[in-house]
mmCIF entry with sequence, helices, sheets and N, C-alpha, C, O atoms, coordinates in Angstrom:
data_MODEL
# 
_entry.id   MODEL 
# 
_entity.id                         1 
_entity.type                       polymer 
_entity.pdbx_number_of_molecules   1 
# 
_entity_poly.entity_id                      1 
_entity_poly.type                           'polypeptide(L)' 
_entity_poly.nstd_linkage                   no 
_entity_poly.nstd_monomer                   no 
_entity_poly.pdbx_seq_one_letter_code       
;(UNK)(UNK)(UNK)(UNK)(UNK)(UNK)(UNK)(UNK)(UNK)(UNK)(UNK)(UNK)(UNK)(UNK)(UNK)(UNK)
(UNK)(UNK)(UNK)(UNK)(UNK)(UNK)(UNK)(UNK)(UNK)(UNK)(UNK)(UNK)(UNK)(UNK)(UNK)(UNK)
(UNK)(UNK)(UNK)(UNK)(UNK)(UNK)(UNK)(UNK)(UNK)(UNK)(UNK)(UNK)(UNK)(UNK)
;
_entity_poly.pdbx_seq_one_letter_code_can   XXXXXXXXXXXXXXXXXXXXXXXXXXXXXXXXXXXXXXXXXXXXXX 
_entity_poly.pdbx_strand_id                 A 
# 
loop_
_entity_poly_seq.entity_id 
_entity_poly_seq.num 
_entity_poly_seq.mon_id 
_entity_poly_seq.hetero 
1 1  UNK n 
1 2  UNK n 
1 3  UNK n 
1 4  UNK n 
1 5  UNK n 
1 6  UNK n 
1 7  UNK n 
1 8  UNK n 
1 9  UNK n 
1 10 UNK n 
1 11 UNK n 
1 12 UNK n 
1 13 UNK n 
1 14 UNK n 
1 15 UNK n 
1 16 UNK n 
1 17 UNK n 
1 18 UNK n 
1 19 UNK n 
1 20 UNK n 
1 21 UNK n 
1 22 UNK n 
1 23 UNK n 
1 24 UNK n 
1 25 UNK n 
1 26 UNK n 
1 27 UNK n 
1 28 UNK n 
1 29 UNK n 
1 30 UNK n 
1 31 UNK n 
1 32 UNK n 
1 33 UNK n 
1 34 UNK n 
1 35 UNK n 
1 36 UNK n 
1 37 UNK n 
1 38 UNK n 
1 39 UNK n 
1 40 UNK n 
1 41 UNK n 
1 42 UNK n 
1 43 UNK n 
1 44 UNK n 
1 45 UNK n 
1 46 UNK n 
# 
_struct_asym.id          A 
_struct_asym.entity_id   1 
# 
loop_
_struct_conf.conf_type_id 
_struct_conf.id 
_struct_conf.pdbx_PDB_helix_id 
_struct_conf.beg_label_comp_id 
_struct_conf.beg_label_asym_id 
_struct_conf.beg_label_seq_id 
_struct_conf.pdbx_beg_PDB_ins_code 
_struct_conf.end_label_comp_id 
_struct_conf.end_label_asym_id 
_struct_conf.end_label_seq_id 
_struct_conf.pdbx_end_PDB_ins_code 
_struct_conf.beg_auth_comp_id 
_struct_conf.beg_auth_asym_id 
_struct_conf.beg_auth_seq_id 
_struct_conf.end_auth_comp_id 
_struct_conf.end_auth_asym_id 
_struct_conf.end_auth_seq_id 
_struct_conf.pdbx_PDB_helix_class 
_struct_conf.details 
_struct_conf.pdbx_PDB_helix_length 
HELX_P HELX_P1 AA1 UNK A 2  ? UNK A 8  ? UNK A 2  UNK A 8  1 ? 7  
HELX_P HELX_P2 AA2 UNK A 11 ? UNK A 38 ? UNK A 11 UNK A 38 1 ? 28 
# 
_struct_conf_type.id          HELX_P 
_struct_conf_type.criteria    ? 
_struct_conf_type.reference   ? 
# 
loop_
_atom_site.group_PDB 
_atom_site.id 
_atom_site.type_symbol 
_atom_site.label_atom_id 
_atom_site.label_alt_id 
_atom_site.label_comp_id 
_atom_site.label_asym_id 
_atom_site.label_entity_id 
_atom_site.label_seq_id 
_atom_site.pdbx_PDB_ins_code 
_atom_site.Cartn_x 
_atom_site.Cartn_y 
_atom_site.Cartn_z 
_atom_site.occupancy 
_atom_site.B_iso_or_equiv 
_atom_site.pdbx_formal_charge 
_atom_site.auth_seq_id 
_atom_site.auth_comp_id 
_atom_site.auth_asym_id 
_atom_site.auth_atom_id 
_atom_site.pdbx_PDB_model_num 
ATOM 1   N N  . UNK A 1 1  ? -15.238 -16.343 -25.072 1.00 0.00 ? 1  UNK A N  1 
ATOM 2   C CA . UNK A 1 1  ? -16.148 -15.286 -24.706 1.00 0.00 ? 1  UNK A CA 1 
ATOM 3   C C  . UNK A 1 1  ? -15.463 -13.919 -24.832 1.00 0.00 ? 1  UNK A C  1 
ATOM 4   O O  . UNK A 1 1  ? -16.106 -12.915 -25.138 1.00 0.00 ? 1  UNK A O  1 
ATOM 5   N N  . UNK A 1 2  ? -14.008 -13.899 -24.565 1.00 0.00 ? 2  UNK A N  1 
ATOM 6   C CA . UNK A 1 2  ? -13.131 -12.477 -24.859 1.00 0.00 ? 2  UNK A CA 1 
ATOM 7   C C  . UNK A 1 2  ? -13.527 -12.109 -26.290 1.00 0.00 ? 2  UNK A C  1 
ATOM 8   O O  . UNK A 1 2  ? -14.020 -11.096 -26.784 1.00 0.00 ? 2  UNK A O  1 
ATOM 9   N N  . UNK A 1 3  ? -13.113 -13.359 -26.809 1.00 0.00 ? 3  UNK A N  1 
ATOM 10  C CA . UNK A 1 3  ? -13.068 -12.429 -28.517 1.00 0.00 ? 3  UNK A CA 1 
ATOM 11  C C  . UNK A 1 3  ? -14.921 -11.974 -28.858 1.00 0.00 ? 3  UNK A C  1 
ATOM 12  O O  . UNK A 1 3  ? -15.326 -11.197 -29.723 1.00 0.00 ? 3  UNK A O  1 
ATOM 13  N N  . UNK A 1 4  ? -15.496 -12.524 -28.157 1.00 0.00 ? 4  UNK A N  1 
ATOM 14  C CA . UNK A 1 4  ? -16.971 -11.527 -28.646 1.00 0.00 ? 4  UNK A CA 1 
ATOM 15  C C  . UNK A 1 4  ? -17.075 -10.225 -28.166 1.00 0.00 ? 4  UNK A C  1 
ATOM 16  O O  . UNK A 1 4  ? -17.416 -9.203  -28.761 1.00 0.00 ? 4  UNK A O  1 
ATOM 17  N N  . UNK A 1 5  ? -16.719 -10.406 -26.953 1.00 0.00 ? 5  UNK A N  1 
ATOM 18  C CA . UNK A 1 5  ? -16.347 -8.949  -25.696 1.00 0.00 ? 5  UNK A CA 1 
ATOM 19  C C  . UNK A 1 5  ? -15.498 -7.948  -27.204 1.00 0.00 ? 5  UNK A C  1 
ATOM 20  O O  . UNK A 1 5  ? -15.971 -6.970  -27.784 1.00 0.00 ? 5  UNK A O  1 
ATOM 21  N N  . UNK A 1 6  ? -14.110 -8.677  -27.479 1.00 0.00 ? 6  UNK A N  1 
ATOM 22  C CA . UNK A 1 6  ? -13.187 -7.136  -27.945 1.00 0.00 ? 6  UNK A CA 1 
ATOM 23  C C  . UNK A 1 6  ? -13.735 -6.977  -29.615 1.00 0.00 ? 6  UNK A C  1 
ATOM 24  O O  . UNK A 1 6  ? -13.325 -6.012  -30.261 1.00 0.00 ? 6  UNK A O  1 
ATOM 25  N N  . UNK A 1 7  ? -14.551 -7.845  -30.169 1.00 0.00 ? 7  UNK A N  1 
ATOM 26  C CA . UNK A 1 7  ? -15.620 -8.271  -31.226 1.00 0.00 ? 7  UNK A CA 1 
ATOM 27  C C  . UNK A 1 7  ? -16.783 -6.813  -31.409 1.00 0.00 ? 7  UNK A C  1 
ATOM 28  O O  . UNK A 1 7  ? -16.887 -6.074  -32.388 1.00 0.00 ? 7  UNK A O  1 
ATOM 29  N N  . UNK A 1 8  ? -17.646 -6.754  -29.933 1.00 0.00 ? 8  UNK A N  1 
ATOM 30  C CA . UNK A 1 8  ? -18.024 -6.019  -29.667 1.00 0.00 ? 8  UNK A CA 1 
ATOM 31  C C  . UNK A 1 8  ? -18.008 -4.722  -29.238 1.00 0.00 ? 8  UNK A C  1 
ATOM 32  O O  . UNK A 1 8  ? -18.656 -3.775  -29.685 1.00 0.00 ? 8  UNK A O  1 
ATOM 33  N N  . UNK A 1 9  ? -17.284 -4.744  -28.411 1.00 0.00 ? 9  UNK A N  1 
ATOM 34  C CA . UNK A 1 9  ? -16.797 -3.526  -27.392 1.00 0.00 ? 9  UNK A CA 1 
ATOM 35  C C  . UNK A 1 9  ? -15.189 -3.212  -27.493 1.00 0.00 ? 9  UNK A C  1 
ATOM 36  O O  . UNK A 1 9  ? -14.728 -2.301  -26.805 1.00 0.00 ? 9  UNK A O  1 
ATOM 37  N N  . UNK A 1 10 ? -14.602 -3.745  -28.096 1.00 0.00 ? 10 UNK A N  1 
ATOM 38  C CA . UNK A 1 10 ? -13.335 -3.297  -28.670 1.00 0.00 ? 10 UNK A CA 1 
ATOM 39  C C  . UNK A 1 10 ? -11.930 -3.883  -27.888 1.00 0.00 ? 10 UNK A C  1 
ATOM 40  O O  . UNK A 1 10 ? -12.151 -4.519  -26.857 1.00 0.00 ? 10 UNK A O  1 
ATOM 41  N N  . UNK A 1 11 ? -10.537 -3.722  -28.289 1.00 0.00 ? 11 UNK A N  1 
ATOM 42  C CA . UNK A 1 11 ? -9.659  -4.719  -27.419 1.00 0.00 ? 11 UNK A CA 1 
ATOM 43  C C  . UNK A 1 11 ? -9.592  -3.325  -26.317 1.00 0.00 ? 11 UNK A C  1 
ATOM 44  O O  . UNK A 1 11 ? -10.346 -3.515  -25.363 1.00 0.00 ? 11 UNK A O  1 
ATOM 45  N N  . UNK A 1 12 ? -9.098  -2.425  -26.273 1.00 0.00 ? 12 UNK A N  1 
ATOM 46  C CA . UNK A 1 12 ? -8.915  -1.588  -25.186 1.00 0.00 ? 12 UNK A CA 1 
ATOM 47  C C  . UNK A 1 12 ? -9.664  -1.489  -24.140 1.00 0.00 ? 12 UNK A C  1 
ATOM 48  O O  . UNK A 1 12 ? -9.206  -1.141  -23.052 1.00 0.00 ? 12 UNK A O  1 
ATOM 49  N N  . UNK A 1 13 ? -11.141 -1.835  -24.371 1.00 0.00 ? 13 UNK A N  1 
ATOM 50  C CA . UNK A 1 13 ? -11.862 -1.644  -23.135 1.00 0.00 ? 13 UNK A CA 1 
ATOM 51  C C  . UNK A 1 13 ? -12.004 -2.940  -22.855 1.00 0.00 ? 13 UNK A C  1 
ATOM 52  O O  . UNK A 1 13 ? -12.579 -2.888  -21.768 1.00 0.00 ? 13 UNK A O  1 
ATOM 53  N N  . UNK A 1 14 ? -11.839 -4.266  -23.157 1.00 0.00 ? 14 UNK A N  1 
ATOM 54  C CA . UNK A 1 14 ? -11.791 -5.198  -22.508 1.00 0.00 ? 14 UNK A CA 1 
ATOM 55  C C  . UNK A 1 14 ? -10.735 -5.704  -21.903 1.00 0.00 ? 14 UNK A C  1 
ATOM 56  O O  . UNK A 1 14 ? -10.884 -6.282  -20.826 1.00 0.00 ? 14 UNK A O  1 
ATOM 57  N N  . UNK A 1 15 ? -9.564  -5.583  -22.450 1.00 0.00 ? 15 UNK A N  1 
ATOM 58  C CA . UNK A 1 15 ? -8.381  -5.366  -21.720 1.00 0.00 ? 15 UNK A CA 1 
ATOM 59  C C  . UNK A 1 15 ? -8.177  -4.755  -20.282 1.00 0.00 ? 15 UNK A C  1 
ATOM 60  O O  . UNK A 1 15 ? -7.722  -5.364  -19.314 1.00 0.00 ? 15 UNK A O  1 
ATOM 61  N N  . UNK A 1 16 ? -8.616  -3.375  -20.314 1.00 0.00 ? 16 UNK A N  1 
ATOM 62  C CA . UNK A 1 16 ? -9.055  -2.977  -19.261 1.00 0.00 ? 16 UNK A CA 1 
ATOM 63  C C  . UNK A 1 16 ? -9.920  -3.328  -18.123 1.00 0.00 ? 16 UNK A C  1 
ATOM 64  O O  . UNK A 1 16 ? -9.819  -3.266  -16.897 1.00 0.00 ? 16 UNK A O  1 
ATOM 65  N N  . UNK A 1 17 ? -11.083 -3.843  -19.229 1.00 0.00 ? 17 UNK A N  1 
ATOM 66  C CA . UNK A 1 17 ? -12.210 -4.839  -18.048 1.00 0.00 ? 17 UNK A CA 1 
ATOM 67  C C  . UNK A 1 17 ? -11.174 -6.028  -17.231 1.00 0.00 ? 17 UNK A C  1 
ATOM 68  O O  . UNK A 1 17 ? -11.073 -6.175  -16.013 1.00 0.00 ? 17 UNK A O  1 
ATOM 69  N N  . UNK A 1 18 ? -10.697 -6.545  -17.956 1.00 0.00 ? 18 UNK A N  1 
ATOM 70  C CA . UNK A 1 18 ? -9.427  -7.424  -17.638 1.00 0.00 ? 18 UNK A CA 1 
ATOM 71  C C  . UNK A 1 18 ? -8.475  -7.217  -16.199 1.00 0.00 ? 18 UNK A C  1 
ATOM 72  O O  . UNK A 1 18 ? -8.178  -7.797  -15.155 1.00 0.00 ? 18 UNK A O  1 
ATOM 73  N N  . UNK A 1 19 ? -8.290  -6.236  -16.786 1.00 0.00 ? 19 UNK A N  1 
ATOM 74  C CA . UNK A 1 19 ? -6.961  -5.641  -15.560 1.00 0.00 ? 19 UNK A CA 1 
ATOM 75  C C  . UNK A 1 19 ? -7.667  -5.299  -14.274 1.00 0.00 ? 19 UNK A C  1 
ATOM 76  O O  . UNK A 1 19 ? -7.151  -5.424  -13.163 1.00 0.00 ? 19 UNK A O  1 
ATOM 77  N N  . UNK A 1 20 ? -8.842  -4.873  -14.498 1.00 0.00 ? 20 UNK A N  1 
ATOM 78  C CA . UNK A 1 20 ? -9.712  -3.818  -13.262 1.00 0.00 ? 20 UNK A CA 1 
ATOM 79  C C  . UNK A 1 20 ? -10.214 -5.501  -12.629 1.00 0.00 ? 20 UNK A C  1 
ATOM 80  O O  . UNK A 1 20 ? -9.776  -5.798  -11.518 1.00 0.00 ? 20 UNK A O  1 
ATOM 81  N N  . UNK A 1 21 ? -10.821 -6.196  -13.123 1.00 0.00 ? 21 UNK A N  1 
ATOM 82  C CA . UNK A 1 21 ? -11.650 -7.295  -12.608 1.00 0.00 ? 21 UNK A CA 1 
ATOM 83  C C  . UNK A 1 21 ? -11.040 -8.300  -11.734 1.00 0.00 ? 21 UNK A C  1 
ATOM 84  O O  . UNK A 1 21 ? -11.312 -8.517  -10.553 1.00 0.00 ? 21 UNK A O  1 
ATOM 85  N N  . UNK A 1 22 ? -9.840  -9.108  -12.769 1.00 0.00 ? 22 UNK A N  1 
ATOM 86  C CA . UNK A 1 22 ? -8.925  -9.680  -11.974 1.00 0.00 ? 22 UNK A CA 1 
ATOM 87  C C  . UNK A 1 22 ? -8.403  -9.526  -10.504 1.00 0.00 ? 22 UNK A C  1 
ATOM 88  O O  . UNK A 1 22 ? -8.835  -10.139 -9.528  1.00 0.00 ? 22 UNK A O  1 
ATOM 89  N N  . UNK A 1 23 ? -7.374  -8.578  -10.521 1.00 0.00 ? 23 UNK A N  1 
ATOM 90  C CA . UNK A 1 23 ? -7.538  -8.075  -9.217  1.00 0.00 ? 23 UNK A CA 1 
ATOM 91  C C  . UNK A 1 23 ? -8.422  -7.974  -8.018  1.00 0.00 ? 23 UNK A C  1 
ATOM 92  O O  . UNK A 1 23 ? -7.915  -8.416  -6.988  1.00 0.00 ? 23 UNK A O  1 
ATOM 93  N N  . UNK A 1 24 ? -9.660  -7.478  -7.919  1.00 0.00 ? 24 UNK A N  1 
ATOM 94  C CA . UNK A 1 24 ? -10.649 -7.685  -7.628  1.00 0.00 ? 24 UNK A CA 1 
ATOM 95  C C  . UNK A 1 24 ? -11.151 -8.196  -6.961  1.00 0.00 ? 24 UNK A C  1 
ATOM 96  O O  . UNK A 1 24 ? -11.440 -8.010  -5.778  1.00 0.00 ? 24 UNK A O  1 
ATOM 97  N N  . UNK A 1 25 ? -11.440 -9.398  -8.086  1.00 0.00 ? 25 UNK A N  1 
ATOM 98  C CA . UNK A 1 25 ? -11.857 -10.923 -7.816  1.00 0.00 ? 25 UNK A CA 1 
ATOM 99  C C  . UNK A 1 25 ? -10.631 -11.696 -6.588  1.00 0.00 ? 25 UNK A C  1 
ATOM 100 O O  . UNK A 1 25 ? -10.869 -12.329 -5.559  1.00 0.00 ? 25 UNK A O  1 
ATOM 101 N N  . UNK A 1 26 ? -9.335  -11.326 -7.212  1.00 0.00 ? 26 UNK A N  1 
ATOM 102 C CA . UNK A 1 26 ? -8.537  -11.849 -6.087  1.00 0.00 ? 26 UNK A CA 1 
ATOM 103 C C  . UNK A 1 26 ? -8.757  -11.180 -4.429  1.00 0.00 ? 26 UNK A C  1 
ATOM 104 O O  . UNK A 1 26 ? -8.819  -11.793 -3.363  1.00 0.00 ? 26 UNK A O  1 
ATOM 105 N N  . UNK A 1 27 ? -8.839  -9.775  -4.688  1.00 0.00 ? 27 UNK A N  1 
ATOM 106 C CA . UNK A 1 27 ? -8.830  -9.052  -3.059  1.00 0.00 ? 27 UNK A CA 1 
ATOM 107 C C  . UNK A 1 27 ? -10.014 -9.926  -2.460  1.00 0.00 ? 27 UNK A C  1 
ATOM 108 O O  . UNK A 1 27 ? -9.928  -10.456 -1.352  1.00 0.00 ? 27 UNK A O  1 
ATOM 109 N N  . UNK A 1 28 ? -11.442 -10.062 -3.520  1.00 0.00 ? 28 UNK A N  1 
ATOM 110 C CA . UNK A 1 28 ? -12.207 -10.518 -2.608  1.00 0.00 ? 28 UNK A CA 1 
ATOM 111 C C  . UNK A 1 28 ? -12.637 -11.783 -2.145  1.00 0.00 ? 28 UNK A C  1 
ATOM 112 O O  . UNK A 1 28 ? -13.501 -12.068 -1.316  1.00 0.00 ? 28 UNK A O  1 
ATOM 113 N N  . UNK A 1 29 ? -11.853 -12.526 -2.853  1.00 0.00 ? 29 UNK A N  1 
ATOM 114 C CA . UNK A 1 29 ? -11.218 -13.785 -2.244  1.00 0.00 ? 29 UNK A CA 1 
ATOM 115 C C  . UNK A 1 29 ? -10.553 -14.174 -0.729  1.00 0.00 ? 29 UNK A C  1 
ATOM 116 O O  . UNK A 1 29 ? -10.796 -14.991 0.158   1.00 0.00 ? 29 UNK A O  1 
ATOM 117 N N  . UNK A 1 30 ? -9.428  -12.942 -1.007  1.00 0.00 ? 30 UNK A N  1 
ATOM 118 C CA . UNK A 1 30 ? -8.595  -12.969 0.246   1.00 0.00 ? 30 UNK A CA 1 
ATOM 119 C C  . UNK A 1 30 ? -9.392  -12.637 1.114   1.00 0.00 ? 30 UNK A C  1 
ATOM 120 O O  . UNK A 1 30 ? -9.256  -13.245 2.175   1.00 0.00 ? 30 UNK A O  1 
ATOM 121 N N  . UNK A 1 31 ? -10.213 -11.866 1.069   1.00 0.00 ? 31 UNK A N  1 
ATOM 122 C CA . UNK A 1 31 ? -11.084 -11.060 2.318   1.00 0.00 ? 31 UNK A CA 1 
ATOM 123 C C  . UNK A 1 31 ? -11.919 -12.191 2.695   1.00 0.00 ? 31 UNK A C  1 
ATOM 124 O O  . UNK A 1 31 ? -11.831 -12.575 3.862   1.00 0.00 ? 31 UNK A O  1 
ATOM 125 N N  . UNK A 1 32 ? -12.921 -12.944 1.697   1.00 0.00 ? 32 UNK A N  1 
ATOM 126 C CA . UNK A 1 32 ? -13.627 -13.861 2.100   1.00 0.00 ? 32 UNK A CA 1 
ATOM 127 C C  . UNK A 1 32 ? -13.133 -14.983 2.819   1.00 0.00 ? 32 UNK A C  1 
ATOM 128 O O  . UNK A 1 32 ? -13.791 -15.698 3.574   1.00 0.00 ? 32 UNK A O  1 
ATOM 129 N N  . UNK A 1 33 ? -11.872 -15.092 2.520   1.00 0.00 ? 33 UNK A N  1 
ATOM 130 C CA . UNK A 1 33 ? -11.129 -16.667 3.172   1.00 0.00 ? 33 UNK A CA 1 
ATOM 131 C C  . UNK A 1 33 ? -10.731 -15.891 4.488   1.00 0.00 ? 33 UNK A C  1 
ATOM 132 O O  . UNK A 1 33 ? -11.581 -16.413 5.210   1.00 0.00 ? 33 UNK A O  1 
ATOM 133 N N  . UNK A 1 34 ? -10.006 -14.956 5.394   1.00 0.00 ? 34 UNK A N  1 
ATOM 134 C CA . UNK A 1 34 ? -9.381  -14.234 6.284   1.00 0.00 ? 34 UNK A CA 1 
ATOM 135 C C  . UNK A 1 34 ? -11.076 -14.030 6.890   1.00 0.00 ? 34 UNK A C  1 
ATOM 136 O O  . UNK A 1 34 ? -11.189 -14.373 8.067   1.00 0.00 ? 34 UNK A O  1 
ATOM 137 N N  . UNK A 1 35 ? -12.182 -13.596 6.324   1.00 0.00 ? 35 UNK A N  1 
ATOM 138 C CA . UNK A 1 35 ? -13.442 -13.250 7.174   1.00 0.00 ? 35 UNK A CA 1 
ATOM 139 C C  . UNK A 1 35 ? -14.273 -14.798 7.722   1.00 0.00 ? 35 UNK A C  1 
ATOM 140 O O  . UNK A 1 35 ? -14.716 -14.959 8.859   1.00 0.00 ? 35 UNK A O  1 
ATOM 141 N N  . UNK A 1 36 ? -14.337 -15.871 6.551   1.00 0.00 ? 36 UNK A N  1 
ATOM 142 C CA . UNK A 1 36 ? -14.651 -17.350 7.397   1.00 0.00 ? 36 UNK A CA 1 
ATOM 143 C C  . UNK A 1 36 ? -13.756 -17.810 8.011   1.00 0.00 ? 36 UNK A C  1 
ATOM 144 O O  . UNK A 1 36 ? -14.271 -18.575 8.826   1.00 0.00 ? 36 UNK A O  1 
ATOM 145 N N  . UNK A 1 37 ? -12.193 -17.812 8.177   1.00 0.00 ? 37 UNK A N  1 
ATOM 146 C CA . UNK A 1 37 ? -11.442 -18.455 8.792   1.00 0.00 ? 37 UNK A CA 1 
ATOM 147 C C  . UNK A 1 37 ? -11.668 -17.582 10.575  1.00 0.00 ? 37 UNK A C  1 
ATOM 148 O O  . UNK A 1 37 ? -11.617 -18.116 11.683  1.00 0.00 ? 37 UNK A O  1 
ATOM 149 N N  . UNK A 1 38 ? -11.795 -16.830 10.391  1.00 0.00 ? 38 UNK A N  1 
ATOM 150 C CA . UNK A 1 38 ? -11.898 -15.764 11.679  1.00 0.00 ? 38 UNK A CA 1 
ATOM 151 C C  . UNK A 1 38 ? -13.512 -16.432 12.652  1.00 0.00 ? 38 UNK A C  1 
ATOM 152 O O  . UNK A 1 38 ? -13.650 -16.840 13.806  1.00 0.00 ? 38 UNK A O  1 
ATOM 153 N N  . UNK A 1 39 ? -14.374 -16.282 11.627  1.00 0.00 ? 39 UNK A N  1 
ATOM 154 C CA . UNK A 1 39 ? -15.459 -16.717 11.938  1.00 0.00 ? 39 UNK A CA 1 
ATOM 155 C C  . UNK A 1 39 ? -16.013 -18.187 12.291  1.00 0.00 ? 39 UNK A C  1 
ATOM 156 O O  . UNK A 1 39 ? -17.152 -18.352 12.730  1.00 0.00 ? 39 UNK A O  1 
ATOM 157 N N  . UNK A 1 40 ? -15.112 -19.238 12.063  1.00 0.00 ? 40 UNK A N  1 
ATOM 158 C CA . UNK A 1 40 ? -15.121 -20.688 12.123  1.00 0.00 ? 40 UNK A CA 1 
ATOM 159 C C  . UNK A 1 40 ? -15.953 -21.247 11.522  1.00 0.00 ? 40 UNK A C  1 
ATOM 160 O O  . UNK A 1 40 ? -16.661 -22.162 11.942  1.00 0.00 ? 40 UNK A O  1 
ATOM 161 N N  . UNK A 1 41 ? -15.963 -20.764 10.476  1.00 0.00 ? 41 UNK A N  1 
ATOM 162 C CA . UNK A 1 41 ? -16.839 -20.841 9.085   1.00 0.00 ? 41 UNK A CA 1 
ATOM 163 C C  . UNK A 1 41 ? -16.797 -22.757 8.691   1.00 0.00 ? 41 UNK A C  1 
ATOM 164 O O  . UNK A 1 41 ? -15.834 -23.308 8.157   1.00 0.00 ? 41 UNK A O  1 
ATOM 165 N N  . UNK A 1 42 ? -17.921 -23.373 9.068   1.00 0.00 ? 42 UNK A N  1 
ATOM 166 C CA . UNK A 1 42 ? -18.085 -24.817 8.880   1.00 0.00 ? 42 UNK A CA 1 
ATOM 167 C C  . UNK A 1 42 ? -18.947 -25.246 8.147   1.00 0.00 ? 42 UNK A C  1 
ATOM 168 O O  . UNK A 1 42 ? -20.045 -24.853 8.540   1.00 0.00 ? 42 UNK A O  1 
ATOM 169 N N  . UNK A 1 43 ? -19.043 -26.166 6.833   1.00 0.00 ? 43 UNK A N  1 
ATOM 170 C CA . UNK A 1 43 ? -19.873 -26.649 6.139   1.00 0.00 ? 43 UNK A CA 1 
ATOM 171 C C  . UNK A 1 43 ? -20.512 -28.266 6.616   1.00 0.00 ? 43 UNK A C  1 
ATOM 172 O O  . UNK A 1 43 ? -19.828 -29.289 6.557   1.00 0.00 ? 43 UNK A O  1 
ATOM 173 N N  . UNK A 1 44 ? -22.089 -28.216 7.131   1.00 0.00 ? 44 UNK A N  1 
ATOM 174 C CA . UNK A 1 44 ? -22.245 -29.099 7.583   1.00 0.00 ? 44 UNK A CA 1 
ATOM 175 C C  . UNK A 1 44 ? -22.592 -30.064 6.488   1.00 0.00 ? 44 UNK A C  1 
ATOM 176 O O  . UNK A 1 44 ? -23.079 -29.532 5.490   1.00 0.00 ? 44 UNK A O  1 
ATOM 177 N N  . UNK A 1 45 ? -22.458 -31.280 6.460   1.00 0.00 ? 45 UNK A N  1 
ATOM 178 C CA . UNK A 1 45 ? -22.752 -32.304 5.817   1.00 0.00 ? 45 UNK A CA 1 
ATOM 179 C C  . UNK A 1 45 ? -23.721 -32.956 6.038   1.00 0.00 ? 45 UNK A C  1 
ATOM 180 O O  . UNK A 1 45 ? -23.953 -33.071 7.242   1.00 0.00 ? 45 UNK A O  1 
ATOM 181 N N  . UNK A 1 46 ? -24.649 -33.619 5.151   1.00 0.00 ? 46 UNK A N  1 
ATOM 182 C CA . UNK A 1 46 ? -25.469 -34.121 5.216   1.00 0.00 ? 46 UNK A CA 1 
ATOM 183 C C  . UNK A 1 46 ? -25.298 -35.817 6.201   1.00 0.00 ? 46 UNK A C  1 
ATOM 184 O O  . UNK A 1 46 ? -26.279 -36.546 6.350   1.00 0.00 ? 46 UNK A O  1 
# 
């Protein structure tokens, strides 16, 4: 799916999409796991 992205829209700005997103995705990970663990965040089962 990258090579249609830098195909399209070029390698520099997807690269960039790259760098900016990643990160990101990780902070809001951490936040989400630290905000259910706080909260006693439980998945009930059927």
């Amino acid at each position: 799916m990258i090579t249609f992205e830098i195909g399209f829209l070029g390698l520099k700005f997807s690269l960039l999409r790259i760098l900016i997103t990643i990160p990101v995705f990780v902070l809001i990970g951490i936040i989400m796991g630290r905000y259910f663990k706080r909260n006693n965040f439980k998945i009930n089962e059927l």
